[in-house]
N, C-alpha and C positions, 0 to 999 in steps of 0.2 A: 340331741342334748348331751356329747359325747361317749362314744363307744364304751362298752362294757369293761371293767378290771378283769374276768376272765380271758379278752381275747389281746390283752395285752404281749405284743412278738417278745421275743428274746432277745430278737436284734433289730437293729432302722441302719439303714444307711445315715442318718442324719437325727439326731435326738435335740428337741429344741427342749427347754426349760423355761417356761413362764411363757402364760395366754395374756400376757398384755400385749398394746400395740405391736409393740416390735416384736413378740416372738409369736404373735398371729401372723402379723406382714412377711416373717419371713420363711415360715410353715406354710403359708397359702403361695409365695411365689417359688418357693421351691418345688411343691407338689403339685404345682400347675405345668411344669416341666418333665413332671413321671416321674421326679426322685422320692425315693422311699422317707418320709417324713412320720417321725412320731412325736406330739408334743406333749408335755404332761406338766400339766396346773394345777399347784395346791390345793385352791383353794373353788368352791362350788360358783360357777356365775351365775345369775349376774352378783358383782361383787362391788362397792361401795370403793371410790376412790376418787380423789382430787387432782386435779387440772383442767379444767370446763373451757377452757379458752381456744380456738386451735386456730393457728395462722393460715391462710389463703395456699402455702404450699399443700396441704394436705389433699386439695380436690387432686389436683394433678398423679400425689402416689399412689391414693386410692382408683383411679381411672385407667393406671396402670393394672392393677391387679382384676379389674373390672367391680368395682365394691362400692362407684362414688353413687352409682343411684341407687344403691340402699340404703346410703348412709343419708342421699336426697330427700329418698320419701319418707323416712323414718319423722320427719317434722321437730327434727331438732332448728331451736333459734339461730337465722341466720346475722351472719355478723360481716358487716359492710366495712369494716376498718375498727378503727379503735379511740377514744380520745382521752390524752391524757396532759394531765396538769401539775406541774412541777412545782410552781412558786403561783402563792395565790394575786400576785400582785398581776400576772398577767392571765392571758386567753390563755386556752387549753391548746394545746397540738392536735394533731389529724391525722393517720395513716387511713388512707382510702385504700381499699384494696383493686379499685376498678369495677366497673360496668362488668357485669356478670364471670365477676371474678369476687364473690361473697367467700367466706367459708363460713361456719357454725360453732357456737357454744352449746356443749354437749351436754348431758348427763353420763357421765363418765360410765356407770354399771351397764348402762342402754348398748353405746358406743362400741364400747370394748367386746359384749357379746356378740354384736352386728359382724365383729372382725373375727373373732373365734368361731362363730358359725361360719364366718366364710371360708376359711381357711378348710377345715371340716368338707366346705362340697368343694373345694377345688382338689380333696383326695388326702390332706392331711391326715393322719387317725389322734384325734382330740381326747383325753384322759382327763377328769376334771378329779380334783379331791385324790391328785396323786403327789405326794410331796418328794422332792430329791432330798436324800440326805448326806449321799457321800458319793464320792466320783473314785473313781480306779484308777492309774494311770501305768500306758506300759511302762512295762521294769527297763530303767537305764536310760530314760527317754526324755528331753526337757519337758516336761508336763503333757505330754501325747495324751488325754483323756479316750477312754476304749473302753467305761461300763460307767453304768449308774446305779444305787442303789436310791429305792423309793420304798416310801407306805403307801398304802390307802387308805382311804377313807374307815373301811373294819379294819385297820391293824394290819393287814397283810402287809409282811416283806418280802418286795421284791428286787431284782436285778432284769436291767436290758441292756445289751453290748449295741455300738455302734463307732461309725468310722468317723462321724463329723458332730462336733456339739456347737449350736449356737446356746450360750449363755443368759436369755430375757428372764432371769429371775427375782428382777426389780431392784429394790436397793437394799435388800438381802445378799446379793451378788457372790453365790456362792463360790463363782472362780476367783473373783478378786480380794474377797476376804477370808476363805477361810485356807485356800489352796496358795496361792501365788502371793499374799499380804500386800500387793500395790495399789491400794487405795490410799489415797490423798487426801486430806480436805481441805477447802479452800480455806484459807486464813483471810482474804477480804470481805467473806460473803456469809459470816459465822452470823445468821439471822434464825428467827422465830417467829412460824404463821400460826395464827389464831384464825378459825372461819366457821360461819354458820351459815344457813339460808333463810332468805326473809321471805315475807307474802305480801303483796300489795304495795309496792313501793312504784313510786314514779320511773319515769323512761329520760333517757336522756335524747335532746333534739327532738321531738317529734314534729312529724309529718317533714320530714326532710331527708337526703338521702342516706342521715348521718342514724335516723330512727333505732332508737334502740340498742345502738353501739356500744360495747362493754366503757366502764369506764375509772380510770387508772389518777390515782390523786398521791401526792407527796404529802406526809405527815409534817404541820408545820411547823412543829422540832425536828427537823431535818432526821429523824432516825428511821425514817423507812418510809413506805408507804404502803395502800388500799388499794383492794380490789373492789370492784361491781360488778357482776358480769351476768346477765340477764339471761334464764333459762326457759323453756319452755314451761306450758302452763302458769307465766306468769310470776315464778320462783325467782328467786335474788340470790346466786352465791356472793358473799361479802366475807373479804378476806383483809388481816391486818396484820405487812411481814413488818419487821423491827430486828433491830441488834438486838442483838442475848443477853448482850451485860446491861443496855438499856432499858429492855424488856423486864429482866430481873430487878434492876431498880427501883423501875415503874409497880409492881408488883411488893416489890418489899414496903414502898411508900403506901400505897393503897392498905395494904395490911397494918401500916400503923396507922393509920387515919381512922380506921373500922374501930378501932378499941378493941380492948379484952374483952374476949368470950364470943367473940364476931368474925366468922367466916370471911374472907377477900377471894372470891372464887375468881376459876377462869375467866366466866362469864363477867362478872363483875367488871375484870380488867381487858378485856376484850371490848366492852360497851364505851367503858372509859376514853378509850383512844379516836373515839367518833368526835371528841373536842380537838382534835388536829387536823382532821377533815372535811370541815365545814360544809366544802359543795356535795359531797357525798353524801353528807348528813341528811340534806336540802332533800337530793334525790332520795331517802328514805322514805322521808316524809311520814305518811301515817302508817308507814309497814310494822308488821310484827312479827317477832323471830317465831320462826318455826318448830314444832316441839317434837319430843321422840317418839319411837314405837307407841311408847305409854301413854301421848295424847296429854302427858303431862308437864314436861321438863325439855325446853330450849337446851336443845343439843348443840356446844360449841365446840367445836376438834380444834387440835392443834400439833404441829410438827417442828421437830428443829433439828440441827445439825445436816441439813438436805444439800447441801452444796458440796461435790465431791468429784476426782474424778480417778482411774485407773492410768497407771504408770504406761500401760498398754493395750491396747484391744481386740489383738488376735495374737495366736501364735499356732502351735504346731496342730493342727488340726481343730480350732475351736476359736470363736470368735464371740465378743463381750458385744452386747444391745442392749440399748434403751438404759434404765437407771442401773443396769447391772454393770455398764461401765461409765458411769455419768451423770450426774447432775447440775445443775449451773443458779439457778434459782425459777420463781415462778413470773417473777412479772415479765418480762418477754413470750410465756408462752413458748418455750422451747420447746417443753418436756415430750411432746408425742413429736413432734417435728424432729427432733433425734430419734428419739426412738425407732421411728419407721425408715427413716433415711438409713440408720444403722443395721436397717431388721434387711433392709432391700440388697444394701452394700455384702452383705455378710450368704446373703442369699446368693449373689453374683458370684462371689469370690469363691464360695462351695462347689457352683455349678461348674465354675471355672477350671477351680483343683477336679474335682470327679473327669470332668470332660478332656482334662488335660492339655486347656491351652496355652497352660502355662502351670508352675511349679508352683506347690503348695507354699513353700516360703516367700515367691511373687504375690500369689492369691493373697493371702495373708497381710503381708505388707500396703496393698491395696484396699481393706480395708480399715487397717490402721489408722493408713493415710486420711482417709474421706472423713473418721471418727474424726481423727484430731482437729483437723481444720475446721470441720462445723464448731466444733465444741467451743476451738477459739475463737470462730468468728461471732457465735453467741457470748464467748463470755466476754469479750471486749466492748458490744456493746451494751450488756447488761450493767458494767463498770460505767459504762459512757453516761447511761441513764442515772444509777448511784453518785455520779459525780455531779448533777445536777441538783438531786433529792438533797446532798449533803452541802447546798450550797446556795442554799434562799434569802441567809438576810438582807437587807435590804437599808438604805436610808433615803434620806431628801436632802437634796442642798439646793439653794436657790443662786440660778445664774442671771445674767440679764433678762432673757425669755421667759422667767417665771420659775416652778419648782420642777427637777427633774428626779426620774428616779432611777436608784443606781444601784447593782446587786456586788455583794461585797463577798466576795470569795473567801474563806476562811478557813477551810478543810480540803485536802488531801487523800484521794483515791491510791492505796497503792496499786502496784500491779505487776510488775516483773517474779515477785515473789509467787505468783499463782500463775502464770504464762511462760510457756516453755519456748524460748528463742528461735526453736526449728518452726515450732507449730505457729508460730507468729510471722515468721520469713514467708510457709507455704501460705498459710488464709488469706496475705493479702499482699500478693504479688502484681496483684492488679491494680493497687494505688501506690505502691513502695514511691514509685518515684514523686508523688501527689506529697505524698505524707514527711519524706526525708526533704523537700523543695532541692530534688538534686535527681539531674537524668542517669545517674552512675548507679543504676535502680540492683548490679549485681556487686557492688561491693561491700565485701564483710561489714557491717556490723559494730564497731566496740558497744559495751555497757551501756556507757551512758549517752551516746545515738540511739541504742534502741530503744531507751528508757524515754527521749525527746521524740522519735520515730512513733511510739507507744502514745504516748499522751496526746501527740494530733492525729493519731486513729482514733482515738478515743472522744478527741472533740469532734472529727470529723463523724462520726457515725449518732453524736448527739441531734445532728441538724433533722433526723428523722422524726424526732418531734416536737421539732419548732412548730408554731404556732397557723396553722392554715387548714384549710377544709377544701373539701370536692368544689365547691363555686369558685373559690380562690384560685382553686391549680384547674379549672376550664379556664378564667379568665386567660389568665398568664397565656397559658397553652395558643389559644386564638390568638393573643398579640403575638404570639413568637412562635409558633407552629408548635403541633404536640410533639417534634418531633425530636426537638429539642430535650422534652423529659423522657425520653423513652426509655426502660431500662435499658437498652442495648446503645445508646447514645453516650456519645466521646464524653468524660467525669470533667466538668469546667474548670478553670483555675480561680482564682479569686479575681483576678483583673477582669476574666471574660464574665463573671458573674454582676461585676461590678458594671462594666461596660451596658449587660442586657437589662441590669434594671435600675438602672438609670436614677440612683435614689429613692426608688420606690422601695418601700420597707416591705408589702406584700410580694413582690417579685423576688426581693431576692432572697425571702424565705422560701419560696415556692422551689428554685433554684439549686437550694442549699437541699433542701429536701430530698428533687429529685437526684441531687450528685451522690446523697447518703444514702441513695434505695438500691442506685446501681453497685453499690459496695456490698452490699447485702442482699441480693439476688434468690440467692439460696432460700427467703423467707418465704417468697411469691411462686418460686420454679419449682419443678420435682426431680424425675429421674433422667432428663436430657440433660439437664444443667450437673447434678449430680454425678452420673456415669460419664457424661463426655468430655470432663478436665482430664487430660492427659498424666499416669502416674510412672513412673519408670519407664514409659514404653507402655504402656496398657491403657486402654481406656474399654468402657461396660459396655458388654452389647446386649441391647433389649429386646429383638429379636425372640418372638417365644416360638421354644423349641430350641433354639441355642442360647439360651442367656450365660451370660458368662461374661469372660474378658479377650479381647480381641489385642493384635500388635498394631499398631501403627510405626510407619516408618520414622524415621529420623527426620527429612524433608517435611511431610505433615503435622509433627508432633510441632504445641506449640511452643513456644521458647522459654524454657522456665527460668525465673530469675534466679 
């Protein structure tokens, strides 16, 4: 239940901050290597927090650290893919995650401890209810961090020196905010969740492979959308993100509709927005909110301003994880899928500097590198999804065939203003030439190419949840071999998509789908995919006992655009 404040060292080779995902993941893989790791977490676990979703990459990083079959038998609900529905005029989408490739919707307090206790026996020394409050940095040195001071739990102040800081202090992020001030926020993603848990609520698909599948609906005032996402013991998290300025609105209206002398509570306006959700309503059904400690009062939480990210994510001896250098939003289910990618990255690149296979400003930059590019390739598709939510309405006009229906675009995702050009160049080097329709996949760039370059990545990565299910993509798959959708299969072009499904609307959704999964790989893979993209000459070796970074040659390396 972590170690005593008495036998806290004076010094760690390696001082992590914050027992969430990522600076559990990266305290357990470093101390699985014999490095000196000390971590210290404010706050006492198990401890109360939100994100309950987690994408299919996670079996993979967990299986690395050796952790995925406690996190197996622990009987968290598993989750077979996801379905989500944008516009009510049509079917919902599908992401299948594969034939015993599930992962699980968590209980966040459960979870997190599962990983802080592991971390603990792989030799970490765990500190719970120890707060950081100020870092030291050597004298004359671009921010070299070389002590921390902390409390505890009774008021003790202390200090521990160390050579390496990983940064998981959540979105507190005390390198990025109160030391270095490179925190950002995103200007297209300035939204407001409201979420509670219900009991008794319906399931979505049953008795099919899809059973139970979290499930993701567009608000039909295009200002956001809802979670569902089915927990163990039968629990319902039910989540409502929305813009700010809309939210507030909504919120000022309700407040005068109530009259004088009449409360508009959270609750209130959080229940409210279940008339923009119709099929999630449905799925309610006779559920009822679940209420607090006190057995008496529907506990509704709510967060805003959560989209953010850091100018940087490593530098001279320390390195930024999970919300401590990032946020993007919650409907994609990023948040621990960074986290732990950043927690493993950061683990690597330490082992690398200590072992010295390369220079702490290489190490460094290599994780940088791995941050940025997840980051962007989550946040372009989280935009790609937002471009769809804010673009529902619909009409009818009648042709000779009868009445058709046609969805009328009328809003505007920005996006260059929140996407950094470089980090945009590295994430998706593997379609440039798909996305630009031009094989001249290495040249520069202007503005407004990348701004046209932008925007059909951004449709391009929408086709992930066009409208198909597990039956759908067997079908396909048997007419045309599965070999065809494999994530590691050549990305089609629109002619050859066109050519294979032959008119069929189901096929060339299926198509579309799988060309937008291979662009996004990273959701489904873990640490091979991760560590083996080539950076400067480096790429991660995972080899335990020498994790770290390895050179490859020039001939080897793959050819970066």
């Amino acid at each position: 239940m972590g170690a005593s404040t008495i036998n806290v060292p004076f010094s760690s080779k390696v001082l992590v901050i914050g027992g969430g995902p990522g600076g559990s993941y990266a305290a357990a893989a470093l101390a699985r290597e014999g490095i000196d790791v000390v971590l210290l977490e404010a706050a006492k676990f198990p401890r109360y927090h939100i994100g309950e979703s987690m994408l299919p990459s996670l079996r993979h990083f967990l299986r690395f650290i050796d952790a995925e079959r406690k996190v197996e038998a622990h009987g968290f609900q598993k989750k077979p893919g996801a379905a989500i529905l944008f516009n009510q005029w049509t079917r919902e989408g599908y992401t299948y995650f594969g034939q015993n490739n599930h992962s699980w919707n968590v209980v966040r307090s459960e979870f997190d401890e599962i990983l802080l206790r592991h971390a603990e026996e792989c030799g970490a020394k765990v500190y719970e209810e120890h707060k950081v409050t100020e870092i030291t940095f050597a004298e004359g040195s671009n921010y070299r961090p070389t002590s921390a001071t902390f409390t505890t739990g009774t008021g003790e102040v202390r200090s521990i020196a160390f050579d390496y800081l990983v940064d998981a202090s959540g979105r507190a992020g005390i390198m990025s905010t109160k030391y270095l001030k490179s925190r950002h926020m995103n200007e297209t993603l300035k939204n407001i969740a409201c979420w509670a848990y219900w009991k008794g609520a319906d399931m979505y698909a049953p008795a099919t492979d899809r059973e139970n599948s979290p499930w993701f609906e567009a608000l039909t005032d295009e200002s956001g959308w809802a979670w569902f996402i089915p927990l163990q013991d039968k629990i319902v998290s039910v989540g409502i993100v929305m813009d700010s300025k809309v939210s507030a609105a909504k919120r000022a209206a309700g407040s005068a509709a109530a009259g004088d002398g009449k409360s508009y509570t959270l609750q209130d306006h959080y229940l409210a927005q279940f008339a923009f959700v119709p099929r999630l309503k449905k799925l309610l059904g006779g559920a009822e909110l679940r209420v607090d400690a006190t057995g008496q009062t529907p506990t509704v939480k709510s967060a805003s301003d959560f989209s953010y990210t850091a100018s940087s994510y490593a530098g001279d001896h320390w390195r930024l994880v999970g919300d401590a250098s990032a946020f993007i939003d919650p409907f994609f289910s990023s948040g621990v899928h960074l986290a732990i990618s950043g927690g493993l990255t950061a683990a690597v690149t330490i082992a690398a500097s200590i072992r010295q296979h390369c220079s702490e400003e290489e190490a460094g930059n290599f994780h940088d590198h791995k941050v940025a590019v997840s980051y962007t390739r989550f946040l372009l598709t989280v935009l790609g999804a937002y471009k769809q939510i804010r673009n529902q309405q619909v009409i009818f006009f009648c042709a000779d065939r009868g009445w058709k229906l046609l969805t009328v675009h009328h809003q505007q995702v920005p996006v260059l203003n929140d996407i950094d050009e470089g980090n945009f160049d590295r994430a998706f080097d593997l379609i440039r030439p798909v996305i630009q329709g031009t094989a001249d996949a290495g040249k520069m760039l202007t503005e407004d190419e990348l701004q046209k370059a932008m925007a059909r990545r951004r449709d391009f990565v929408t086709h992930i949840f066009v409208p198909t299910d597990p039956e759908m993509q067997q079908r396909v798959g048997t007419r045309l071999g599965m070999n065809v959708l494999a994530p590691g299969a050549p990305i089609l072009t629109k002619d050859q998509i066109s050519s294979l499904s032959a008119g069929d609307e189901d096929t060339e959704w299926v198509l579309n789908q799988a060309n937008a999964s291979k662009t996004i790989s990273d959701f489904y893979t873990g640490p091979d995919r991760l560590l083996g993209e080539v950076v400067d000459g480096l790429i991660g070796c995972t080899e335990r006992g020498n994790l770290g970074l390895a050179r490859v040659s020039e001939k080897s390396q793959v050819r970066r655009k």
